[in-house]
N, C-alpha and C positions, 0 to 999 in steps of 0.2 A: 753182323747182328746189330749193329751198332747204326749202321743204313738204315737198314730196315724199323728201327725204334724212332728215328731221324724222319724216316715218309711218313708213318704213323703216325706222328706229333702234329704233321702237318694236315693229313687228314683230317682230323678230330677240329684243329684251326678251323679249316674251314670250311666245316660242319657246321660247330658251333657260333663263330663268329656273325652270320647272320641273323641268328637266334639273338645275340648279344645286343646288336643295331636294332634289332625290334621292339628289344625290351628296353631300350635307353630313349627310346620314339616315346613307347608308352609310359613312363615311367615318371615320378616329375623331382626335382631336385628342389623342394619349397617349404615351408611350413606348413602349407594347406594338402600336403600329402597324408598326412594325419587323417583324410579326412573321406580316402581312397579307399576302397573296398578292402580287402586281402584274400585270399585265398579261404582262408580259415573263415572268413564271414561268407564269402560263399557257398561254402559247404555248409552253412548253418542256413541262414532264413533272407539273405540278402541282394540273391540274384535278379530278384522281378523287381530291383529298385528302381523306381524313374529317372532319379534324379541324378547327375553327372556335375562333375565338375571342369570345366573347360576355361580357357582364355578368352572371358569376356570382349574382351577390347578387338579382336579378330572377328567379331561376327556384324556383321553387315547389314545381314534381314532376320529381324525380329519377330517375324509372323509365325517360324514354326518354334522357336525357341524361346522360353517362359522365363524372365530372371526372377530367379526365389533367394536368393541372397548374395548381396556384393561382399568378397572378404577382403581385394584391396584395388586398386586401382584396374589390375588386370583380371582376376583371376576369381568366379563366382559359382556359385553353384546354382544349377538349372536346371527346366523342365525341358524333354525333347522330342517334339511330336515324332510319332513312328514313320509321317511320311517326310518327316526331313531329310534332307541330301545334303546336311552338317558331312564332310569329309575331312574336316580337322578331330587331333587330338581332341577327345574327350575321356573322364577316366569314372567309371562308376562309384560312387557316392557311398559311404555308409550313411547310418543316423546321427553321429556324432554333432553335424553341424546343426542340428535342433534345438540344441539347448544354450543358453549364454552360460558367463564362469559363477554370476549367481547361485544357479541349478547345482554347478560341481562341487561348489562349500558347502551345500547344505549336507546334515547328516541323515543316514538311510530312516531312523525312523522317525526324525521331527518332522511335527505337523505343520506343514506349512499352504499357502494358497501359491494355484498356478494360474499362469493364463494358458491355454490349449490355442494354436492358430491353426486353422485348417483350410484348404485349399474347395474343400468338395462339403456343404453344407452335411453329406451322406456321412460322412466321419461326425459327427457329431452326436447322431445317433448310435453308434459305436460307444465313444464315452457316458452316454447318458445310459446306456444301458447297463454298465459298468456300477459298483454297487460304491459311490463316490460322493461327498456332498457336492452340487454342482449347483452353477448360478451360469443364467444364460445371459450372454451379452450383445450378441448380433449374431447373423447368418452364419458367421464361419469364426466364433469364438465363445468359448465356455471360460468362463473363471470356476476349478476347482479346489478342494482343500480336501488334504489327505497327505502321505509319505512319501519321500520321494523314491522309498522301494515300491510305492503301489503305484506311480507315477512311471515308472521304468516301463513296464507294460503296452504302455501306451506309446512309446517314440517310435516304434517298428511300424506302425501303423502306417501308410505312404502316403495318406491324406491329411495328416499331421505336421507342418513346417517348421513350427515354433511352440518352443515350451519355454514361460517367461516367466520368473521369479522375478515381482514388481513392490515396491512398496504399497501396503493398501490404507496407509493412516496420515492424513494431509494435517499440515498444523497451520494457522494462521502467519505471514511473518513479521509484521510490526503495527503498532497506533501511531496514528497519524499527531504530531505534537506541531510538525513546523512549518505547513503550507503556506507558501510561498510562489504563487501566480509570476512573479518577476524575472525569476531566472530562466524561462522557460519562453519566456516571450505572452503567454497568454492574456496579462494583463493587455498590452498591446494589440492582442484579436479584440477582448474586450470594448477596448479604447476605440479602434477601428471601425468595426463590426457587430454595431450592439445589438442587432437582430437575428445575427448568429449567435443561435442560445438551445440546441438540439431540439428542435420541434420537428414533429414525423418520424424520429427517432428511436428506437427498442434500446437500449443496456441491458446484460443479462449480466448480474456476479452469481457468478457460482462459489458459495462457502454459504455459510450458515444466512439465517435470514437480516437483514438489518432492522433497525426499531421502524416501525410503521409510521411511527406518532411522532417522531424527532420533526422538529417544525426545518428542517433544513429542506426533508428528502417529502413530507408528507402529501397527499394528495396527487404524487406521479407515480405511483406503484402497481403495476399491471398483475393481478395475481395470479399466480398458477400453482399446476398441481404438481408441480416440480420443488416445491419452497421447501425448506427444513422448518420443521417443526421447534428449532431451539436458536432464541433472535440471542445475535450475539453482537458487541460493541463495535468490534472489529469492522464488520461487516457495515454497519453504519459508518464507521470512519471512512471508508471506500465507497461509500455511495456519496459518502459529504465531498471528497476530493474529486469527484468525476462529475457528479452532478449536484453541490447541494444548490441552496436556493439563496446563500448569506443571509437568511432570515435571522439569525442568532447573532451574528457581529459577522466583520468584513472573512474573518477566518473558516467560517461556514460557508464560503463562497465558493463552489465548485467550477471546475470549466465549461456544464454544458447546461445552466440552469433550469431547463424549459426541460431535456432529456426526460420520456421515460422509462423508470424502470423495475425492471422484476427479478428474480431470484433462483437459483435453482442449488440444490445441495450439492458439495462435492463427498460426498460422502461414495462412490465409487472412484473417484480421481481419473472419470471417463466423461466425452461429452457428450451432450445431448445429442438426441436424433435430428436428421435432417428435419423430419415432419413436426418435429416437439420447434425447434429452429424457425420454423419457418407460421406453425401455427399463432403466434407472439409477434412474428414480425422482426426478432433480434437480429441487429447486422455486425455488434461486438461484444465481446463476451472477456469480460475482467475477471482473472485466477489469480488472488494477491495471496497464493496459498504456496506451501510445500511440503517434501516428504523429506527423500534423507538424500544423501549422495549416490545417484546412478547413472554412471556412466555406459549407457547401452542405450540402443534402438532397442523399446520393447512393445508392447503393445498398447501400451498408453500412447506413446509417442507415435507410434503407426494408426492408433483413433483420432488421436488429431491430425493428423496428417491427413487422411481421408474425407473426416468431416469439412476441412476449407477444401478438400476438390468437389463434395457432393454441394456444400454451399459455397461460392465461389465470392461472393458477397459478405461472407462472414471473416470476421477476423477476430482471432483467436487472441489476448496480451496477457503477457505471462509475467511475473515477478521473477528475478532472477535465483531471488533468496537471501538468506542473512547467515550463512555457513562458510563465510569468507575467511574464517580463521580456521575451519577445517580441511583434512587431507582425504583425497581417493583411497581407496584398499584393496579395491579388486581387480579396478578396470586398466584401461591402457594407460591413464595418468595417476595408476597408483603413489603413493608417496611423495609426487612434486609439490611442494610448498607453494601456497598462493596462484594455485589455478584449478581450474575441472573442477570446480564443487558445487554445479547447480544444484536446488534442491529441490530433485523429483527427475523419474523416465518420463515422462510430457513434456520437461524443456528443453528433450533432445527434437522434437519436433522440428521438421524445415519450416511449414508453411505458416506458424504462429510468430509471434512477434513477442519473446524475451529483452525483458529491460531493468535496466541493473541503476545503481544507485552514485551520483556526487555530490560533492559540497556544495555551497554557494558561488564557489568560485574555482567549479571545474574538478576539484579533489576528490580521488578515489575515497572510498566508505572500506577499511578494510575488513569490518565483518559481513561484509555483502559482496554474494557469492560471484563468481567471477567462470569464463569461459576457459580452456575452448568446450565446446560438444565432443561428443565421444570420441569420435574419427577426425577431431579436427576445424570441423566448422567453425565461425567465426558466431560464440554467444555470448555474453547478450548483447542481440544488433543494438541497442540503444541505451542511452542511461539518462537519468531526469534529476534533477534535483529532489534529496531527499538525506537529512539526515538520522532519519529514523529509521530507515529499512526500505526495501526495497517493495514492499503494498504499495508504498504511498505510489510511489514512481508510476508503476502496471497501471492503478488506478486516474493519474493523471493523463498517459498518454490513450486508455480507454475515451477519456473525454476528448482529450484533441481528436481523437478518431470521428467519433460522434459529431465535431463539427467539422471535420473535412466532408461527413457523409454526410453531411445538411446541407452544404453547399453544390458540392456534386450534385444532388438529387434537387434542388432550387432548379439550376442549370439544366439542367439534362431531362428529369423527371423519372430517372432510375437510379437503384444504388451504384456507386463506382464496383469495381472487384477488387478486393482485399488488397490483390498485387498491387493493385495501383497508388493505393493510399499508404499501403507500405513503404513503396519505392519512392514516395515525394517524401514521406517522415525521415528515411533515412539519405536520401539526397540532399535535405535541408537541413542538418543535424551540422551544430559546430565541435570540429575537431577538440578534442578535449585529451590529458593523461599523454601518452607518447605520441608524436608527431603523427598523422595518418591512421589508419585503422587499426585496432589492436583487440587484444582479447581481454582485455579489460574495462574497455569502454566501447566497443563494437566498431560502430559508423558515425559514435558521436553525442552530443547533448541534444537533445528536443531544442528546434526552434518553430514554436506553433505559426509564427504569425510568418514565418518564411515559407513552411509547407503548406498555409493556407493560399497565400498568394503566389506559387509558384501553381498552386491550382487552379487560381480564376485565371492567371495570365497561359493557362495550356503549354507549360512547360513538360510538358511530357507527349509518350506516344504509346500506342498498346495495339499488339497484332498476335499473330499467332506463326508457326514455325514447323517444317516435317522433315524429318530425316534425312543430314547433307544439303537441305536448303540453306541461302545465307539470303538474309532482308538488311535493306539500308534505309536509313533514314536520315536524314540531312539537317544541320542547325545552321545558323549565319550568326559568327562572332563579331562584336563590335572592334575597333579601336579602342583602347584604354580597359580592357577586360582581363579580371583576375578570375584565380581559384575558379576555372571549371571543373565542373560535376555531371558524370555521368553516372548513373546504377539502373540495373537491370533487376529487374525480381517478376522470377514468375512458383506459382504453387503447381510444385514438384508431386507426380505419383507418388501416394503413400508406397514406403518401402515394404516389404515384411521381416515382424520382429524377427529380431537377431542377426539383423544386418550387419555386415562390417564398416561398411560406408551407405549411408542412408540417402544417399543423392540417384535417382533414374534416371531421368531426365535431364544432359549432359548440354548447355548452352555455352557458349563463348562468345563473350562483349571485345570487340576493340574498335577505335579510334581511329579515325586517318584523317589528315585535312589533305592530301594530293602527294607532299611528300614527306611526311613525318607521321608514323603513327604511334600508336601506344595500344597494349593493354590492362587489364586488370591487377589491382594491386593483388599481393599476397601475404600470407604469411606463413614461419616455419611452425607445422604443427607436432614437430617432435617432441616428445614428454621429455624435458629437461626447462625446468624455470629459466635460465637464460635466454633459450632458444627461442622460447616461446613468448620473451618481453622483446624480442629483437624487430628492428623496424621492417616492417614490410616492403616488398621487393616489386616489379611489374612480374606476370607471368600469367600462364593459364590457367585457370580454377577451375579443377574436377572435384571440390566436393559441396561447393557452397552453392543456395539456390537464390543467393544473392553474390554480383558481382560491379563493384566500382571502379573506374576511371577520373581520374582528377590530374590536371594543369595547372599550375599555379602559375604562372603567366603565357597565355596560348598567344598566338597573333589571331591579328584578323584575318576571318575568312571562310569558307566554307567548308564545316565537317560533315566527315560522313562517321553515324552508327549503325556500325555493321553487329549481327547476329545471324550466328551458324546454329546449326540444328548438330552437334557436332554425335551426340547418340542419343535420338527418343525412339523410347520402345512404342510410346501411341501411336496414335495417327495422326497427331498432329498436339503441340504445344503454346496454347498462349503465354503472354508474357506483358511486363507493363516495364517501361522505361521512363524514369526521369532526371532533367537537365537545367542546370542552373551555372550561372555565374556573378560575379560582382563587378561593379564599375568602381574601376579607380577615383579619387580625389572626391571622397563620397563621404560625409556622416550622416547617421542619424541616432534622434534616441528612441532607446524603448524604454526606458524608465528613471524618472516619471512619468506619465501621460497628465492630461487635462483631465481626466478623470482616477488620478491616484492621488495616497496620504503619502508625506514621507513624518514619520517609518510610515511602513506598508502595511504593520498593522497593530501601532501605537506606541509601540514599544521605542528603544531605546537608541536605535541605530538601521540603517540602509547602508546597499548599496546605488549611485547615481551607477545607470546602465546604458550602453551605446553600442553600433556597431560603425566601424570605423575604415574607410582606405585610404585615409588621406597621408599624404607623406610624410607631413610631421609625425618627430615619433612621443611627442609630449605637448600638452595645453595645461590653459589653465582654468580651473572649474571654481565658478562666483555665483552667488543669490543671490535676489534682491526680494523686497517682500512689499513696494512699490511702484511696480509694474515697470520696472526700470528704468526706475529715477536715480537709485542708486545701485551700486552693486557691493558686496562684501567676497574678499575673497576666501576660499575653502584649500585649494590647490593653486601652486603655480609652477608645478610641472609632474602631473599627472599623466600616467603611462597609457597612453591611448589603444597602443597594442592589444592589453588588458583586456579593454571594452566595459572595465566595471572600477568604479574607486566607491571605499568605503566613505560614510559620514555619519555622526551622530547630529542630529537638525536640534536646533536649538531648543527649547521649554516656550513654544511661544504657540498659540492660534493664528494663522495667517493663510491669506492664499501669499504663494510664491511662483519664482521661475529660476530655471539656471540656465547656465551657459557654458558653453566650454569656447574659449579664443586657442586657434592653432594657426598660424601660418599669414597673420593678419585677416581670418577671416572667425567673426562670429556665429555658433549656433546655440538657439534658445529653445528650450524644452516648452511645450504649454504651460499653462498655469495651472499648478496642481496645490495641495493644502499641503499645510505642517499643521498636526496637533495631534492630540491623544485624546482618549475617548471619556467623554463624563460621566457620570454615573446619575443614574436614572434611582431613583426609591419610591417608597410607597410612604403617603403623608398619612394616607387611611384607607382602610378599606372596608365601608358599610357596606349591608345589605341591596341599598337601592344606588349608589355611588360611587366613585372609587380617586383618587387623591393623587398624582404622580409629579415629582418635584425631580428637580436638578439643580447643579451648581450652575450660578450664570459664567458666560462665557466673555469676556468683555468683549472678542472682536465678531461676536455674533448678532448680527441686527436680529435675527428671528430663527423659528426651530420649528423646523416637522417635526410632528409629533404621530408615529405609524404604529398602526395594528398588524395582525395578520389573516390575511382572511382564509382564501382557501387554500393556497399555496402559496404567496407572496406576500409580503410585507405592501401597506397601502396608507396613504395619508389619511389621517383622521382628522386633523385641525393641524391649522400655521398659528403661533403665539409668540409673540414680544415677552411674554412674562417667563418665568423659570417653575411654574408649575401649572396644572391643568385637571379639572376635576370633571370626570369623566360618568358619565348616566348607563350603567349598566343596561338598562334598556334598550339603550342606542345601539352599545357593542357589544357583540356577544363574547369576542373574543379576550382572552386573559392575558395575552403576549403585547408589548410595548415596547419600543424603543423611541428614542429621540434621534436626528440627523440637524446639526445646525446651521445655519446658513450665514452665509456673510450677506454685507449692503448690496453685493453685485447680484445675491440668488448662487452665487456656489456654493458647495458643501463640503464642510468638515468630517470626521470619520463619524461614524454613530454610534451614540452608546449600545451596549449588551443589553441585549434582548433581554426581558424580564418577565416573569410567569408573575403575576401580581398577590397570585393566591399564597406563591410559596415563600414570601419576604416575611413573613412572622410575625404583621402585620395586621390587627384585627380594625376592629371602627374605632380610631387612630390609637388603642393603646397598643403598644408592643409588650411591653414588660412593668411588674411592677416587685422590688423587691429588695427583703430587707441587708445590710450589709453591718458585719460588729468587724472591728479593726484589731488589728494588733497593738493599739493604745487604748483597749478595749472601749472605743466611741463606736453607738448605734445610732446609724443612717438609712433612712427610708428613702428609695429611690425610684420615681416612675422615668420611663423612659416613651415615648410620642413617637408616632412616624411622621408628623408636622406639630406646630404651635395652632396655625390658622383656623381661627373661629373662636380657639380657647379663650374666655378672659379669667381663670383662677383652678389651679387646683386644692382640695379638701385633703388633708392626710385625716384619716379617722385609726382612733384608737381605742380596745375593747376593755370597757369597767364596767362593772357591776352590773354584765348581761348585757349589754346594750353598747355599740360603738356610738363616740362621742368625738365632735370635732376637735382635734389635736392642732392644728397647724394648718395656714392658710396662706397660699404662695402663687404668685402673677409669675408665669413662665417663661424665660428668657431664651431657651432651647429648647433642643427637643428633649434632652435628661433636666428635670427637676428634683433635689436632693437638699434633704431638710436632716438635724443632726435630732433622733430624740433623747430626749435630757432625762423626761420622767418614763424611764419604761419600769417592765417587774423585776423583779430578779425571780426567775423562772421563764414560764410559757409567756409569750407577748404576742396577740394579733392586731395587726392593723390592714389597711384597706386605703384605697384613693380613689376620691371623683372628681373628676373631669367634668366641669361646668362651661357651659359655651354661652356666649351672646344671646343666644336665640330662647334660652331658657332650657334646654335640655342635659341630662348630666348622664355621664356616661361612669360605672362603678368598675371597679377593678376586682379581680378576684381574693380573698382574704390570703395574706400573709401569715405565718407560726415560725416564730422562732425562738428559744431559747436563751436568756442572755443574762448572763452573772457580770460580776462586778465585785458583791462583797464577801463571796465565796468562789476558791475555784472550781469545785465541782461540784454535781449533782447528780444524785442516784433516784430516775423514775422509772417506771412509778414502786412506790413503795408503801404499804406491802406490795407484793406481786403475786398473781395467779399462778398456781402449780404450770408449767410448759411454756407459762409466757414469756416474753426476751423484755431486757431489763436495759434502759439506756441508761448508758453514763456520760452527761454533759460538763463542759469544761471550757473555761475561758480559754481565748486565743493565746499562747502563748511563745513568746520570741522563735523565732527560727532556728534548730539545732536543738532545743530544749525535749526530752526522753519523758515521755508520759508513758505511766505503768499501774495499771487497776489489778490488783490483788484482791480474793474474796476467801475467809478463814471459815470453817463452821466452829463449835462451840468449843472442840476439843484443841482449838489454835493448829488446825489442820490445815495448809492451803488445799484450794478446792480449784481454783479458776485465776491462772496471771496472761494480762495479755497487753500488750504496747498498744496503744491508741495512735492511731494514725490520722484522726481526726477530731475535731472538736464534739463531736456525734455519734459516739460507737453502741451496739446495742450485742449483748451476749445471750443464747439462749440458757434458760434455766430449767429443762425437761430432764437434764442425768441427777439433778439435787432434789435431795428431801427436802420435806417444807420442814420449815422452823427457823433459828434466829442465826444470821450469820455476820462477819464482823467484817467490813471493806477498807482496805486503804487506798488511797492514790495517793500517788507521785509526781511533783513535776521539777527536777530541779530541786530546789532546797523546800519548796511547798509540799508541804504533807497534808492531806484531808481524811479523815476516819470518822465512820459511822453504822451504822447497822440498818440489814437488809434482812427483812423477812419475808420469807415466800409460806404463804398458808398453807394450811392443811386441805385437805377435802372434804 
């Protein structure tokens, strides 16, 4: 019996056990199992599903297989055409991977907004028909609002991929207080390139509109019917940093002066259409905006991602954010301290250009938000000098954009493509924060004047790439060559939301000179703050659509850049590559220029700026301000490595030069100015002319004196003298500044623009008025916006009806102040004219004021009308002294007590009956009493 239970056992073996082997085939041992059918959903509504999950990484040809969402390296979920001859594992899909963890926090009946992605335009009709508030957004996306129990309905759907809980409320994220052209190299395009100034150019900011009329931005504004209707400051501060015009003072001075630009609201936190795009002409489009912390591919991030593949030309600059001190909560980098906090699902985007915020000298910002991207990527690729937030940044390298695309398009007669100008910004970008690439500083600081001139010199290549092809391209290194750079950038297929890895289009960069190669730096993107500060390693990058190679001392000789096509689902892949290096035993400066102040923009201090290979690792940095006849030393062992030493420039007007000595060998900066800016006012301003004066400057032989016309500031007259009267007639314009020049015709910084109207300034009187002291002395004072013309002014003073000359004074300033001896004790009015040479007299308006002496107070008017308010006037008295007005009616009742807070207080009398009341004041030991009657009716 016991045999026989013995054969049985083994029967049943193996029976089953090949059942067992099929089912461990089909079956998958992963996390993304979750994601598999089950029996029980089959039996419900889930069998005619398309969609399958399979080992992405195994398939070869793309033609009959659709990827709809990567969840890691290997493993995605896809579409499978029916005549595919796919004979690997694949496991049928439920709905589950439709939704991100946003979707799963929410509760069943808050109202909230979704995005719907759909595959088949037909599905859309479906929702619409659905009794949903809906807003249409493109051919295969609905933004609705509703529950996410009426919202369940709809994920069964098979033409439905993604259901995306996004933020829908963008906030601005900082004002621009501390531009600064220097750190960034611009001033140096500047200095270079004065004809590079964005001409042929579009800017689009998307946020609110900026002031029209701001004399920085006016006269380049393109308008459309995209603009928001509510102009906000912000918005202006981002057209001042990308393009203003320095009409207003040096700090109004943007990077792309000439640029123009138009507007469009972010009010969907979506971009414009290809055809809105392209009607305008815009080829960059500045978002100094954000929302909150989202860590997912959603459909914002998948809109932009598509709009630079349908505009190929367009490039998208995003703020990184100012959420640098807050934590993830839902996503993969929940809870890790000081990473993953971009702000907003659009700066998960590949194909856009994220840029984050450092000091002057290199230092992270740490309430500005910081990478990786969701899955890993390396954001923000760049960061700018900015200590206010990270607007200013987005909007700064907006402008360098705009003059890369000025030059290209000079060159060539077309725009460059997005990649291309990409991959020189971040190819020329100086290592900044942890040694090499990081996610907190991307690929580096902007250096404008390095990526503008690795553009004219054709340091790059751009080709295109097909499945399993590799293209080489060839550079020739010098002898004595440092720090090569290599990056690759190309715009990647938009992914579909709720992706797990947002990258399609799978490229691989490396390096070879014959027999050493290299590739791609990396880094570890596992959610752990350590990991994730840890330095980058070489290896293969499957998630980034950006990839660098960098040598810090290569030899001579011939490299080859290689690029594989290692998995594209198109047909084929462009891409833009660029390459740079430095020569050893090399200085120069970028700041000062021949055309900067030091300070840069009047104030208090600079930094001297250079870039450096020379071998010493210290000089010494000297001025002279006699064209070096002598020199003064500043430093005598300055860290050249640095590339920047700080200085406070003396209190002096001068043109200058520096120096730095290393190694027995001198370098001299052009000749640039030291001063601070003078101040411009208004002498007068009549009807038919108008008065504008300044302090003289001793080392200034002469001064421009400039209007503004239509958009630029423009000389009106050269003058020797320190003011200038000016013929309305002549100018239309109300805006003025000075520029002063030295004996050689250089220029000093310029004073601040001035609107002449708004100086307080009338046909020369400013003010006239009277002043009682706390040693109770009355002084009558006019105040002038010049003397010139005046020979005397009149004080007049009011007796017996009629004002009568009081006092008569030759004006030494522009405050003349006379003490009066005989005034009332009560009301006093007086008046001043202004007599000129020419026989004309200008009057001032009447003065009233008040003023005791042999009492301290005074109760007017008295009697008083029934409701009328009743002043109580009082001498000035010491500082700390407690004044207190009490009022009794007859029966020794108080009625009214109140502390005066002024020498002027007035109390209503509409809750008191009329008749006779009995008042005291206080002040101190001074007591005053008397009686107040308010009438009858």
């Amino acid at each position: 019996m016991a045999k026989i239970r013995h054969v049985f056992l083994i029967l049943i073996l193996l029976f089953v056990f090949p059942f067992l082997g099929k089912a461990q085939k089909t079956s998958l041992d992963h996390p993304w199992s979750k994601f598999i059918i089950t029996q029980s959903d089959q039996n419900k509504k889930q069998e005619t599903s398309p969609y399958y999950l399979i080992n992405w990484s195994e398939v070869d040809d793309h033609s009959t297989i659709t990827l709809i969402r990567k969840l890691d390296q290997s493993y995605a979920i896809v579409k499978i055409d029916p005549k595919s001859t796919w004979s690997k594992n694949k496991w049928p899909a439920n709905n589950q991977w439709k939704v991100n963890n946003q979707f799963k926090s929410l509760p069943p009946n808050a109202l909230s907004t979704f995005y719907i992605r759909t595959l088949d335009e037909r599905a859309l009709s479906v929702v619409a028909s659905s009794e949903l508030s809906i807003t249409y957004i493109n051919a295969h996306t609905l933004k609705v609002q509703c529950t996410k129990s009426q919202i369940d309905d709809l994920i069964d759907n098979k033409d439905i991929v993604a259901i995306s809980v996004e933020s829908q409320s963008p906030k601005v994220d900082s004002r621009v207080i501390d531009l600064n052209h220097n750190v960034n190299t611009v001033n140096l395009v500047h200095n270079k390139f004065p004809t590079l100034n964005g001409d042929d150019i579009v800017l689009s900011l998307q946020e609110q509109l900026y002031q029209l009329e701001d004399i920085d931005i006016r006269g380049r504004d393109l308008p459309s019917d995209f603009s928001s209707d509510i102009v906000d400051n912000h918005a202006t501060d981002m057209a001042t940093i990308a393009a203003g015009a320095g009409n207003s003072f040096v700090n109004g001075r943007g990077v792309a002066k000439h640029v123009t630009i138009t507007s469009s609201d972010f009010a969907d936190v979506l971009p414009d259409s290809k055809a809105d795009y392209e009607a305008l002409n815009v080829s960059v489009q500045n978002h100094s905006y954000g929302t909150r912390i989202e860590n997912f591919y959603g459909v914002q991030a998948e809109a932009f991602d598509q709009s630079a593949n349908d505009s190929p030309y367009l490039l998208h600059v995003f703020s990184s954010g100012n959420l640098g001190l807050q934590q993830d909560t839902v996503g993969t980098y929940s809870g890790v301290e000081g990473y993953a906090n971009l702000s907003g699902n659009f700066k998960m985007s590949k194909n856009s250009l994220v840029v984050g915020s450092v000091d002057t000298v290199g230092r992270t910002i740490p309430f500005v938000s910081v990478g990786p991207a969701y899955d890993g990527r390396i954001k923000p690729e760049l960061v700018t000098y900015s200590t206010s937030g990270s607007s200013n940044s987005a909007a700064l390298v907006s402008g360098v954009t705009v003059l890369l695309q000025q030059r290209y398009l000079d060159e060539n007669g077309s725009l460059p493509e997005a990649s291309l100008i990409k991959s020189l910004l971040i190819n020329s970008a100086n290592d900044v924060y942890n040694p090499g690439i990081d996610f907190k500083t991307g690929y580096g600081n902007v250096d404008a004047e390095a990526s503008l001139q690795n553009l004219i010199d054709q340091k790059y290549f751009t080709g295109s790439i097909n499945q399993g092809q590799t293209n080489n391209h060839t550079i020739t290194i010098p002898a004595n060559a440092q720090n090569l750079k290599v990056t690759i950038v190309w715009n990647d297929p938009a992914a579909i939301a709720n992706s797990n890895i947002a990258l399609v289009n799978d490229l691989d960069l490396s390096l070879s000179n014959g027999t050493d190669s290299w590739l791609p730096w990396v880094l570890d993107p596992t959610p752990d703050a350590a990991l994730l500060d840890q330095a980058p390693i070489r290896g293969e990058d499957h998630l980034n659509n950006v990839e660098q190679i960098s040598i810090a001392n290569p030899t001579a000789g011939i490299y080859t850049i290689s690029v594989e096509g290692t998995d594209i689902t198109t047909a084929t892949q462009p891409y833009s590559i660029a390459y740079d290096w430095e020569v050893g035993d090399q200085f120069e400066w970028t700041f000062p220029t021949s055309t900067d102040n030091m300070p840069y923009d009047g104030e208090t201090d600079s930094y001297f700026r250079w870039r450096s290979t020379l071998n010493d690792a210290s000089g010494t940095i000297e001025y002279s301000t006699d064209d070096g006849a002598t020199w003064q030393n500043i430093a005598s062992d300055a860290d050249l490595s640095k590339g920047h030493y700080r200085w406070v420039p003396p209190e002096i007007n001068s043109r200058a030069k520096a120096r730095i000595t290393a190694g027995g060998m001198s370098y001299e900066t052009g000749e640039f100015s030291i001063s601070r800016p003078t101040r411009m006012s208004v002498g007068f301003n009549c009807p038919d002319s108008v008065m504008l004066q300044w302090d003289k400057i001793a080392e200034a032989s002469s001064y421009d004196v400039l209007t503004l016309g239509d958009k630029f500031l423009e000389v009106a007259s050269t003058t020797n003298d320190t003011s200038i009267v000016l013929s309305k007639s002549q100018f239309s314009s109300k805006y003025w500044t000075i520029k002063p020049k030295s004996s050689g015709g250089k220029s000093f910084i310029q004073s601040y623009t001035i609107d002449y109207e708004l100086q307080g300034v009338d046909c020369y009187l400013i003010s006239f008025f009277p002043e009682i002291t706390r040693d109770n002395k009355f002084f009558l004072n006019l105040e002038v916006g010049t003397t010139y013309g005046i020979d005397e002014v009149v004080f007049q003073r009011f007796e017996d009806g009629d004002f009568i000359d009081a006092y008569t004074v030759e004006p030494q300033s522009n405050i003349t102040s006379v003490e009066e001896i005989n005034a009332f004790q009560g009301p006093n009015r007086h008046r001043a004219i202004i007599k000129f040479g020419n026989g004309e007299e200008l009057i001032s308006q009447e003065s009233f004021i008040y003023y005791l002496s042999d009492t301290p107070f005074l109760v007017f008017p008295n009697p008083v009308e029934p409701g009328d308010e009743v002043g109580v006037y009082s001498k000035i008295f010491e500082a700390g002294t407690t004044v207190v007005f009490s009022l009794y009616n007859r029966e020794g009742q108080k009625v009214h007590e109140e502390q005066l807070v002024s020498n002027r207080e007035f109390f209503d009398t509409s809750y008191l009956e009329p008749g006779l009341y009995i008042y005291r004041a206080t002040a101190g030991k001074e007591i005053t009493t008397g009686r107040l009657v308010i009438m009858g009716d």
